[in-house]
C-alpha positions as CSV (number, residue, x, y, z in Angstrom):
1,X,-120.3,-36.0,36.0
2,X,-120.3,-32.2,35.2
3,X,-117.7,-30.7,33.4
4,X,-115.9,-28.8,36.8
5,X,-116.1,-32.0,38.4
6,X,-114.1,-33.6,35.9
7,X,-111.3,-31.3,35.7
8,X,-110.8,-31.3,39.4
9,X,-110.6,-34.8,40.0
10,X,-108.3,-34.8,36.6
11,X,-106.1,-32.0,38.3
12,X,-106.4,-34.4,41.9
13,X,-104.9,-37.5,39.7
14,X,-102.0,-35.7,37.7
15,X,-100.8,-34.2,41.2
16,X,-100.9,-37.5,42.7
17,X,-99.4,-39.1,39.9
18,X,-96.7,-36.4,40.0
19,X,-96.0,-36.7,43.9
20,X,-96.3,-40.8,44.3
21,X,-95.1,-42.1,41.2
22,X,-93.0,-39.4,39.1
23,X,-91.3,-37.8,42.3
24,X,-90.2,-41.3,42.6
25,X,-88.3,-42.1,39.9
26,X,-85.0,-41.2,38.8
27,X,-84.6,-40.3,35.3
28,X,-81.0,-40.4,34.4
29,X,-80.7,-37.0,36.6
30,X,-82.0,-35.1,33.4
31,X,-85.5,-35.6,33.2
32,X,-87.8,-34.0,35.5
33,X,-91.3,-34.9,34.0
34,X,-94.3,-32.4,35.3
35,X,-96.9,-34.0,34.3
36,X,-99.6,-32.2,36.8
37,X,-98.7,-29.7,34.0
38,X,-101.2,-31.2,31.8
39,X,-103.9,-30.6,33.9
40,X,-103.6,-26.7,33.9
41,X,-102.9,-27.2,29.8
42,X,-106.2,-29.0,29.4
43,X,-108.5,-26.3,31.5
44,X,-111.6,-25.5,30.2
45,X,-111.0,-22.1,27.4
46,X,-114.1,-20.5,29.3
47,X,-112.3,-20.0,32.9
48,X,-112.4,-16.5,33.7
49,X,-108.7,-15.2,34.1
50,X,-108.5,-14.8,38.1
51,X,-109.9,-18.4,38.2
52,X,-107.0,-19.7,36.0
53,X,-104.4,-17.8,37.9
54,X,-105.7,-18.9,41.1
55,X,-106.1,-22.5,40.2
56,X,-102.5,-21.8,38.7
57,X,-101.1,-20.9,41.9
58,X,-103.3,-23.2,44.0
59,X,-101.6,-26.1,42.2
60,X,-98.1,-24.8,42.5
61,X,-98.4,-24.1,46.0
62,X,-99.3,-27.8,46.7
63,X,-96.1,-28.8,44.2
64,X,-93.8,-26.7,45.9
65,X,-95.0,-28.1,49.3
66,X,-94.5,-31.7,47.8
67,X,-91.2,-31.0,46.7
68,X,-90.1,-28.6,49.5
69,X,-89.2,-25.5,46.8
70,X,-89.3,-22.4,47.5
71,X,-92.1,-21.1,45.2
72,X,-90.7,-22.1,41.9
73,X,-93.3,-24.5,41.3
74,X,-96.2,-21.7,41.7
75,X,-94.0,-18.9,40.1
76,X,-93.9,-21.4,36.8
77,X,-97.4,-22.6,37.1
78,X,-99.1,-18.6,37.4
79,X,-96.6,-17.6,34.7
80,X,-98.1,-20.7,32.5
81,X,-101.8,-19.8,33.8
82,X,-101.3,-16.1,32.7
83,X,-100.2,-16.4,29.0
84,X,-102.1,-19.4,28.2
85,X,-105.3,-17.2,27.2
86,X,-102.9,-15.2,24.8
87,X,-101.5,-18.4,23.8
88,X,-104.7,-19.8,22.6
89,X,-105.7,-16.8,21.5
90,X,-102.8,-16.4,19.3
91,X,-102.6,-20.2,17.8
92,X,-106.7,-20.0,17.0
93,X,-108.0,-17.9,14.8
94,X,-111.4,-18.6,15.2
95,X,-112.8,-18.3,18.7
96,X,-115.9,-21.0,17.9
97,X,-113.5,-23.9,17.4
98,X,-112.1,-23.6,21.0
99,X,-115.8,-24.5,22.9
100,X,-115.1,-25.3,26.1
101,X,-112.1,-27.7,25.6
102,X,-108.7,-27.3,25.0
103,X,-107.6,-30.2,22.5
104,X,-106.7,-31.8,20.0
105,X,-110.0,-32.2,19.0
106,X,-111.3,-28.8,19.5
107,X,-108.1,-26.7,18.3
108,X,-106.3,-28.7,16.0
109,X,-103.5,-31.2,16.5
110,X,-101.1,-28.9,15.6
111,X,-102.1,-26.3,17.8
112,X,-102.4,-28.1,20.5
113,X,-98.8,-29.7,20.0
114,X,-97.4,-26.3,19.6
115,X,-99.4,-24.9,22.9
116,X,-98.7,-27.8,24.9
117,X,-95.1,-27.1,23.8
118,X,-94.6,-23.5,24.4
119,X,-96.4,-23.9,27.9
120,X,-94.2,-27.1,28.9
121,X,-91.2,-25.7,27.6
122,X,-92.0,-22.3,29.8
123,X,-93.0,-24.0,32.8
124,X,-90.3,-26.4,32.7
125,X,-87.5,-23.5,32.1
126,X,-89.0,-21.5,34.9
127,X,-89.1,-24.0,37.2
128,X,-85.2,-25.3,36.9
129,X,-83.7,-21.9,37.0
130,X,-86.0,-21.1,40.3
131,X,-84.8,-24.2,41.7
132,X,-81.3,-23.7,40.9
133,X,-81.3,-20.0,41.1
134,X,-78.0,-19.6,39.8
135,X,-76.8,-19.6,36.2
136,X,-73.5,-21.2,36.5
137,X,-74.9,-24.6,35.0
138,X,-76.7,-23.0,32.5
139,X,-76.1,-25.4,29.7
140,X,-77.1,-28.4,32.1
141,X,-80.5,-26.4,33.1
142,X,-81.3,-26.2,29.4
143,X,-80.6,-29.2,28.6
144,X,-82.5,-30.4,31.3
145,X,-85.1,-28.5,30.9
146,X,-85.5,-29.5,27.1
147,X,-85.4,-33.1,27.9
148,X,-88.1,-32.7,31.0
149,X,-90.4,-30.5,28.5
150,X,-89.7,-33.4,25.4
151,X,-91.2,-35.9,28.1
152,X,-93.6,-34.2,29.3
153,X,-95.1,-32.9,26.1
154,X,-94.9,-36.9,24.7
155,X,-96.7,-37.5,27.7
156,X,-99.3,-34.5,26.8
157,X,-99.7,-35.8,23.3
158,X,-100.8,-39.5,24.6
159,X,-103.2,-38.3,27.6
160,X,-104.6,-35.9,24.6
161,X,-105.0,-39.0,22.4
162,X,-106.8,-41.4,25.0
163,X,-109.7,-38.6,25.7
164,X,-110.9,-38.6,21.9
């Protein structure tokens, strides 16, 4: 299977996952795992930038149609697609390492923990405070949103363990 292939069928899964089993369950109130997250995290480090934003907003178009927002989802997910070349470019030094994959593997488990977690943690911020668009609760939306990203970047760290 070619490499394109791969990360399509990847991003198909975590949005499934996401919509049939995540959407589902109900975490205490608090934690709002998006784990279709990690499929935009894990795109190859060669995508040209208009194909990551688009494949950014192309996934959180379908998310915000699952969940019936109003364009918090894709707002998160372009914001996510737009500074995770400067992200990576910022967290390696040395361009060779990256090849085509972003992982563990490739970048360093460090790196990638601190990526994962600066991408998470934006997406996951941007997305409650869309959603709620109102600061009154602000305390609740971060702590919310720090639990959801905690999940979600365990959840990261474990799909980035079973590819090595």
């Amino acid at each position: 299977m070619n490499n394109a292939a791969k990360h399509i069928i990847r991003l198909v899964v975590l949005i499934l996952l996401q919509a049939l089993l995540i959407n589902n369950l109900h975490w205490l109130g608090i934690f709002h795992p998006s784990i279709y997250i990690i499929g935009l995290l894990l795109l190859p480090a060669t995508l040209s930038r208009t194909a990551e934003l688009f494949i950014g907003a192309a996934v959180g178009l379908i998310m915000d149609i699952i969940y019936s927002t109003a364009g918090a989802h894709m707002a998160a997910c372009v914001a996510v697609a737009y500074f995770r070349p400067l992200l990576i470019h910022q967290l390696v030094q040395d361009a060779n390492r990256i090849g085509t994959q972003v992982c563990s593997a490739s970048i360093g488990t460090r790196q990638f923990i601190i990526l994962a977690s600066l991408m998470i943690a934006l997406h996951q911020v941007l997305v409650l405070f869309l959603e709620a668009w109102s600061l009154d609760h602000t305390g609740w939306l971060i702590l919310s949103a720090l639990c959801s990203a905690g999940v979600t970047i365990l959840l990261a760290w474990l799909y980035d363990r079973t590819q090595r």
